[in-house]
N, C-alpha and C positions, 0 to 999 in steps of 0.2 A: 504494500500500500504506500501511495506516494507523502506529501510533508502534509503537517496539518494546518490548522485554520492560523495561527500563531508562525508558524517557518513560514508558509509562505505568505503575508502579513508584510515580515520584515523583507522578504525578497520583494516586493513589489513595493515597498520605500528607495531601493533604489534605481528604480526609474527616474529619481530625482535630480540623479548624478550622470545620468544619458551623456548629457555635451562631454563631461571632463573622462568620461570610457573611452568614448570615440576619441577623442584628442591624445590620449593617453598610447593609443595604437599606433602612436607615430613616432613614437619615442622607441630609440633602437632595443633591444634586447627586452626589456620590458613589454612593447611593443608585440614582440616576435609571441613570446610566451603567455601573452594574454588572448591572441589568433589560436594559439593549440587550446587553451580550455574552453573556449567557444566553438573550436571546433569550424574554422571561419571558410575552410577548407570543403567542408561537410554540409555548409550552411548556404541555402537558396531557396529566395520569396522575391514575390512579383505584387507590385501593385495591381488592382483590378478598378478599369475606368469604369465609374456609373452615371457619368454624366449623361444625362439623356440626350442628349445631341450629337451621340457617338454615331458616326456613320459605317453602314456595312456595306457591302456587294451583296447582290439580293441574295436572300435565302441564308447566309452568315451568321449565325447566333450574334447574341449580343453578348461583351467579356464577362458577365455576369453571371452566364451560365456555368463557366468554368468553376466559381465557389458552389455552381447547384450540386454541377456531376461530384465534386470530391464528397459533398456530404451524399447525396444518393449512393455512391460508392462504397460509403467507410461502413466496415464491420462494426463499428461503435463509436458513440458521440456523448462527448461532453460539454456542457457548459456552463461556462465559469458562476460563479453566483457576483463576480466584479470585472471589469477591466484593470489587468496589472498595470497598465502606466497611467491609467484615469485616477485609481484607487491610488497611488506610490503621488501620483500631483496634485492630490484634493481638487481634481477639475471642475472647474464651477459653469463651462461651457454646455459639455452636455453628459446624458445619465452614466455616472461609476455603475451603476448595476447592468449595463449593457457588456458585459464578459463575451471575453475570447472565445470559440466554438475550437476544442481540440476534437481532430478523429485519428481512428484508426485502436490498431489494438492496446498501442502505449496507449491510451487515454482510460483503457480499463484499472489503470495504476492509479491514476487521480484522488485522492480522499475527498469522499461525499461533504467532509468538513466544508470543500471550499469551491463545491459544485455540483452539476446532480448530471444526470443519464439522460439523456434526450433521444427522441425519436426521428425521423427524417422529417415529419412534416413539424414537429415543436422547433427542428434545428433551422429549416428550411426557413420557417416563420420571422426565429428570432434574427436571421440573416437579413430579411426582409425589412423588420423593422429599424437595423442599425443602418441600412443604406437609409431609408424615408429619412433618420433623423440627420444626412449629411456625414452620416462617417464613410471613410472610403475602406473599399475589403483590403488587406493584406496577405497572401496565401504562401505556404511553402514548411521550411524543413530550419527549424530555430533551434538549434542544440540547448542554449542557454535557456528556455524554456523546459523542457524538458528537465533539467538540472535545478530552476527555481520551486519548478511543482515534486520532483523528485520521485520522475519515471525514468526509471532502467531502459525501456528498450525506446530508444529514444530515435532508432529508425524507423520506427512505427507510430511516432509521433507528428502529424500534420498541423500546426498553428492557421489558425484562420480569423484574424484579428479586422475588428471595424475601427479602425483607424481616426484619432480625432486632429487635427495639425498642432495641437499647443499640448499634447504630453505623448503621441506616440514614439514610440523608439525609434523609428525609421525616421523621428526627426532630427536628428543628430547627426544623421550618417552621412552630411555632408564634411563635417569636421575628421571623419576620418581616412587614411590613406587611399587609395587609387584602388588598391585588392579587393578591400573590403568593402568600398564604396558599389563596387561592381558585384557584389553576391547578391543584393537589389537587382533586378532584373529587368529591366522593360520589356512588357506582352510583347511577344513577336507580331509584328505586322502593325504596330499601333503607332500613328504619326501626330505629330503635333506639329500644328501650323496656325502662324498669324497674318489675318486678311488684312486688306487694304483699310478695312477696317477700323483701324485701331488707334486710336489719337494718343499714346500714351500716358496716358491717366497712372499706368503705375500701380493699378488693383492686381494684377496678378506675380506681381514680381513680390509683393505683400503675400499673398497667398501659397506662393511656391516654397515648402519646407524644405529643396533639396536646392536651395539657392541658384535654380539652372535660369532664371531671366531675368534679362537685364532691362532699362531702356536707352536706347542707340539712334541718336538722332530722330527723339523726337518719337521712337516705332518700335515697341518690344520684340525680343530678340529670345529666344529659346535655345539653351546650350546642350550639348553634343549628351551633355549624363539625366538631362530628363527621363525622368522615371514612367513617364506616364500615367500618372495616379488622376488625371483633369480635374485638379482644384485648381484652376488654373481659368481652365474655361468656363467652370462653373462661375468665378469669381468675375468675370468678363460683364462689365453692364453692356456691351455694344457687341455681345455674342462674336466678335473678331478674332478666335481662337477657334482652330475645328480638330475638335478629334478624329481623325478615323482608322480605320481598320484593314488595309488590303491585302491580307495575304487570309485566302483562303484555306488554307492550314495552318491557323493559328494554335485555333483549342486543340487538335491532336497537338502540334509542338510546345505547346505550353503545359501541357499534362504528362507528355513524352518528359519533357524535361525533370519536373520538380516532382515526378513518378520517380525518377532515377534515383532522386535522394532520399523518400520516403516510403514509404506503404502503408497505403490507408486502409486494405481490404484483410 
């Protein structure tokens, strides 16, 4: 059985300390040897766009479905009874009780202390309600997780986090090295672009937690390590930012991938 309501409590206080980790990874030796207990090597998650305005090729799922198939997938589901970095920042934006969805077998470790058993349609549901509330999905293979809830088979551990921009952990991860920056993933096939559109008002370079844009005479500019998460375009009053999607073998290579690292089934 994994940590109880108390261990993981104090693990989920330091979420606090997100910036000074990341930053900490670039520091030689020290650095090196805090990559091996995260496992940084082992470690790959992808944002998931839900901005409605995401465009497909007809007939192309929407990236959405990708957090469906994993919980349709997984031999078992849990979820959190908090979010770990809402709960670790006292987030006062939006609900701590919106928890992480873990699947797969590692999630049978979990103590009921500090979560309960869900079903595909309660898990599906609570998914459903963290997008409505503007959190964006987070999907993949988080060692570190794994080790704060204190499951052993932590290859069988899937995190599926609804992401909030003022305490998620992936807000940090601009502060760290080029390696580690890159276990973030951008959805295959997902582009981000700025229309003519766009008077540089400077909303979305506010809104971007991976510091990728700028504005450049006058015209926001979107850098090489966007993640494709579209707060971005969400945050756009003059919709001058467009998602979209063109490679019609996204969700096979997106599953293909972060399949590699985990097993959910």
């Amino acid at each position: 059985m994994g940590r109880g309501r108390k261990s993981v409590g104090l693990f989920a206080k330091t979420s606090k300390y997100r910036d000074v980790m990341f930053k900490v990874l670039n520091v030689p030796v020290l650095g090196s040897f805090l990559k091996l207990v995260m496992d940084a090597k082992g470690t790959n998650f992808t944002c998931i766009p839900v901005y409605e305005g995401v465009e497909t090729d007809g007939g192309i799922a929407l990236p959405v479905s990708i957090v469906e198939h994993f919980i349709n997938e997984a031999s078992y589901r849990v979820i959190l009874d908090y979010c770990l970095c809402r709960k670790g920042n006292g987030c006062k934006e939006h609900d701590i009780a919106t928890g992480c969805i873990f699947v797969g077998e590692g999630a049978r470790e979990i103590s009921p202390e500090v979560g309960r058993y869900a079903n595909r349609e309660e898990a599906l549901e609570h998914h459903r309600k963290a997008v409505e509330d503007g959190l964006i999905p987070v999907v993949g293979k988080v060692k570190i997780d794994a080790v704060g809830l204190g499951v052993k088979e932590h290859g069988r551990l899937m995190t599926i986090c609804h992401c909030c921009p003022c305490c998620c952990l992936t807000g940090g991860v601009h502060h760290a090295p080029r390696d580690v920056r890159d276990i973030l993933v951008r959805l295959e096939g997902v582009k981000v672009e700025v229309t003519g559109d766009c008077n540089g008002c400077g909303q979305c370079v506010e809104a971007c937690i991976f510091k990728q844009i700028k504005i450049l005479d006058g015209v926001a500019f979107v850098g090489e390590e966007c993640k494709g998460c579209s707060r971005c375009a969400i945050a756009c009053p003059r919709d001058a930012i467009t998602i979209t999607v063109d490679n019609p073998e996204y969700m096979a290579e997106c599953i293909g991938r972060i399949g590699a690292y985990v097993d959910v089934k």
